[in-house]
N, C-alpha and C positions, 0 to 999 in steps of 0.2 A: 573414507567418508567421515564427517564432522562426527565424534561422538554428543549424546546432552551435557556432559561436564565440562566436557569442551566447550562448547557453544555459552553455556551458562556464565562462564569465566571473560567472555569475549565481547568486545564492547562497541557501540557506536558514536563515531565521532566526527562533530560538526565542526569546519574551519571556515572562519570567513576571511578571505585576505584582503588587502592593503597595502601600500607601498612600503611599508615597513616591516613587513612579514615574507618568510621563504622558509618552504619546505623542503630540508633535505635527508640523508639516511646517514642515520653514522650506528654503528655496531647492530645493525638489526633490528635502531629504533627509528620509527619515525619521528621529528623532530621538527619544530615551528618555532623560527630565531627570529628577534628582532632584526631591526637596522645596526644596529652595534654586536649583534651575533649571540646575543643573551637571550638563552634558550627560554621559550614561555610555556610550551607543550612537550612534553618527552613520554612516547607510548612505543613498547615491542611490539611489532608485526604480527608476533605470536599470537598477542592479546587482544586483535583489532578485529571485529568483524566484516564491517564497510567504511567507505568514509564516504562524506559528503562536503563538498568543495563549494562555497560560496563565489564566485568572483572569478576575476582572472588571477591564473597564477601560473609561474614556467616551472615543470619539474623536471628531473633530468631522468635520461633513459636507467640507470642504476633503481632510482627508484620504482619503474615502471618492472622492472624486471624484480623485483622484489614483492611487489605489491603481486604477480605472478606466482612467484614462487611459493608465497606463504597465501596465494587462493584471496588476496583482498579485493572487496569488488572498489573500485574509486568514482564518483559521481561527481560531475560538474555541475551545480546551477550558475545559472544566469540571475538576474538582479530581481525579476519576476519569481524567484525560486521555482522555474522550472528548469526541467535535466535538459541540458541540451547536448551532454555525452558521457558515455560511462567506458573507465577500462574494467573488462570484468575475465577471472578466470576463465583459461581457455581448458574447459571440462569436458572436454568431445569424445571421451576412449569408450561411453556406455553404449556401445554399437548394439548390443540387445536391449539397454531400453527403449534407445530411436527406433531400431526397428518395431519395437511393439506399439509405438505411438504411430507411425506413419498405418501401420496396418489393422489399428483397431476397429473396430467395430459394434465396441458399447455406447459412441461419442452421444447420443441421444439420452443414453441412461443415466448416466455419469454428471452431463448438464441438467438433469431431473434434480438430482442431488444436491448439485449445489446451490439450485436455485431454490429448492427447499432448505437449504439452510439461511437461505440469505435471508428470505419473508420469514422466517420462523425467529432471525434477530428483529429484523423490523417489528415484527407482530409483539414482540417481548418488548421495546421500545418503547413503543405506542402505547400499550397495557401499562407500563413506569407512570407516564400522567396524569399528575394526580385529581387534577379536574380538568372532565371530559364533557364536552356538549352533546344534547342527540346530534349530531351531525356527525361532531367526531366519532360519537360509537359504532354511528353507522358506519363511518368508513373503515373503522376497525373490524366491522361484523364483514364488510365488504371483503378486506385484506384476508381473513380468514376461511370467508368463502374458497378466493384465489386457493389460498395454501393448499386445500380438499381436491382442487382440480387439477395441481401440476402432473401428478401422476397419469393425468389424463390426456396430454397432450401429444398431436401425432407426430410432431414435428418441431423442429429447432424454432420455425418460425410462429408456431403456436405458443412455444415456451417464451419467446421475445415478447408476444403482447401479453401474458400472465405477468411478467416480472416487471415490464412497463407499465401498465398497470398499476401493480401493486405499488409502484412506488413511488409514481403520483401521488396513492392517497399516503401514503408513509409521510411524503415532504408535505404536504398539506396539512395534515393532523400535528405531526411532529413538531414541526417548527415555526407551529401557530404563534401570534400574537406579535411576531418576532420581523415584520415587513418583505417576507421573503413570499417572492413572487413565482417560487418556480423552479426546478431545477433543468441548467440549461449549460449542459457538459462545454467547457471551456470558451464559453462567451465571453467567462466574466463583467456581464452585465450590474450585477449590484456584488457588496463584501460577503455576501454568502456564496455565492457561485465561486467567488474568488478563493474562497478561504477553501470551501469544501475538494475545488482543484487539486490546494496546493498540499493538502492533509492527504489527499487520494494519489497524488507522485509521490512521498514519501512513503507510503504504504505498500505501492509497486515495486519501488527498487528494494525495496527491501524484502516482498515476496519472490521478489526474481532472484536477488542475494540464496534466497534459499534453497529454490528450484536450480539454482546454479551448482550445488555443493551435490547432486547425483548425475548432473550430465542431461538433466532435460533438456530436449530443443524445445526452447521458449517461445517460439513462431509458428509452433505446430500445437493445436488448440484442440478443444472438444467439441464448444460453445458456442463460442464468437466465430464470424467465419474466419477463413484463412484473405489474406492482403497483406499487400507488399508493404515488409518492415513494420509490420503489426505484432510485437508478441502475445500472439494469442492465447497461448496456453497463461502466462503472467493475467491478464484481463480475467480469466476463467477464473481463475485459482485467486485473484482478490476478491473477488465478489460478498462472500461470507464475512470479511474482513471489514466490509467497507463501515458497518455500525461502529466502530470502533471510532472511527471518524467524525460519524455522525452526531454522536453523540457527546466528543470532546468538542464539537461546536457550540451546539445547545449551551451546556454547562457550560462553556467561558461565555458566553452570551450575558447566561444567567448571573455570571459571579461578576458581571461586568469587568471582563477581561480584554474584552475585546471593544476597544474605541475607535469608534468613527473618524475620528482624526488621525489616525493609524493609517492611513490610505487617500489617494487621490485618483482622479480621474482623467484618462486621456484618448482621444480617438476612439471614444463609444467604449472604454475597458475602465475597470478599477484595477489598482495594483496597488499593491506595498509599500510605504515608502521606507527608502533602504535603511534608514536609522532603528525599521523598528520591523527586517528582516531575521534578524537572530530571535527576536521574542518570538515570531510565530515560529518556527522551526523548532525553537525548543518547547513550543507547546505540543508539538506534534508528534516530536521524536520521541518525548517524554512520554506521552499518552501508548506508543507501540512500543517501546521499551517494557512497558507495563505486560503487555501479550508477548513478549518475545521469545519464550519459552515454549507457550501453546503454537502460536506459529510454528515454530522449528518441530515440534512434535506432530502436528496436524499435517507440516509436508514429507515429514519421514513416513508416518503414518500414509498417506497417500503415495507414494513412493513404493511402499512395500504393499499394499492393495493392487495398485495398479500393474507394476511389474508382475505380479503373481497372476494375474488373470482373474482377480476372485470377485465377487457379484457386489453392488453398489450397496447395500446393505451393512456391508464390512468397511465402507470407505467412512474416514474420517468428518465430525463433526465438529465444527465449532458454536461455544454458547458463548454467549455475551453475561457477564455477571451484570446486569443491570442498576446494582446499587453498590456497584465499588465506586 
């Protein structure tokens, strides 16, 4: 398993190809040549944690079996900067973790937890504002209500309308002033919907990167239900996460980072257009680069609670620094 110094040292890297690019392996490095074979990128495998692949691109099985060997997850988007395949280490030998995940039965408690972490970043969020209307307070005094009662809930589907709920008033309060209508998971109806998508797949694969380094079955959940080709347990385990996102929206909002002209619209969806693909990406990668430490600590941490059978109490929290 990954140690922190390791992981600390180990980097993420964004490729976008072109006709004039090709990745291939020479001494154990990955490597991005031009058209004339003059090298642009040269990084050791050693030192790579994931990659993420813009576009099309052919790579050869050498590499593939490499990218294996030294455990690199490799992600493909598409022009929409969504994953539409990933090669990721084959970590299957922790047959006593599977088996404690197939046969637990804390999944109820466990989803308490994380769903109290999640409203508890929201709630910290929302309180960041520096001017609040009675309305918004109330929906803060609302949101906090919620947080008092998760512990109350009988059921997985009691805990779904608490957290939906809550986070109605979250996007409502939050991203006040700002034309946003709504959060409305992969409609991509207006550039918030879109934006928040694409900040939330890059947030996944990179929680799954993690969950990948002890051998979790990633489709086996606590939370969310189980469905074909859903990694549930990944869904579960962002959740806490997801302020991260949230809030590197707002602020480029606010820094006017984000231009309207940055995007266009087709067959009822907004998308990116692809010149100005690489800005949002490294706005995003940039932003979880920033957590990527506490990440890798919160699922080793989780990892070692879980495995051990020990009571939800001891499970790993995450806080959102609010004024970094």
């Amino acid at each position: 398993m990954l140690s922190r110094p390791d992981f600390i040292a180990k980097q993420m890297l964004f490729i976008e190809s072109n006709n004039s690019k090709k990745l291939r392996l020479k001494n154990s490095n990955l490597i991005l040549v031009d058209e004339n074979n003059k090298i642009i990128l040269q990084h050791p495998f050693t030192k790579i944690f994931m990659v993420f692949i813009l576009g099309e691109f052919s790579i050869t099985s050498v590499l593939i079996k490499n990218a294996k060997k030294y455990a690199v997850p490799i992600v493909f988007l598409n022009y929409n900067l969504k994953p539409y395949f990933s090669i990721l280490p084959d970590n299957k030998g922790n047959f006593f973790l599977r088996k404690k995940q197939y046969t637990n039965s804390n999944d109820l408690k466990i989803a308490k937890h994380i769903v109290h972490n999640k409203v508890k970043n929201q709630i910290s969020l929302m309180d960041s504002l520096r001017y609040k209307t009675t309305k918004e307070k109330n929906n803060i005094s609302k949101t906090k209500e919620i947080f008092k009662q998760i512990d109350n809930a009988q059921s997985s589907q009691d805990l779904l309308g608490m957290e939906g709920t809550a986070s109605k008033l979250f996007f409502k309060t939050y991203f006040k002033n700002l034309d946003f209508g709504g959060r409305k998971p992969r409609c991509k109806s207006d550039s918030f919907n879109l934006l928040l998508d694409i900040g939330y797949y890059y947030l996944f694969n990179f929680i799954e990167a993690n969950l990948e380094l002890y051998g979790f079955d990633t489709y086996c959940g606590f939370y969310h239900k189980l469905f074909f080709q859903r990694k549930s347990l990944v869904c579960d385990l962002v959740e806490p996460f997801r302020c991260i996102i949230d809030r590197r929206i707002k602020k480029s909002f606010n820094l006017k980072q984000i231009n309207k002209d940055d995007f266009y619209f087709k067959n009822g969806q907004f998308y990116v257009k692809r010149e100005f693909n690489k800005k949002y990406s490294k706005l995003f990668l940039k932003e979880i680069l920033l957590y990527k430490e506490k990440i890798f600590l919160y699922i080793q941490s989780y990892y070692r609670s879980f495995i051990k059978g020990k009571e939800t109490d001891s499970f790993p929290v995450f806080d959102l620094e609010v004024n970094r």
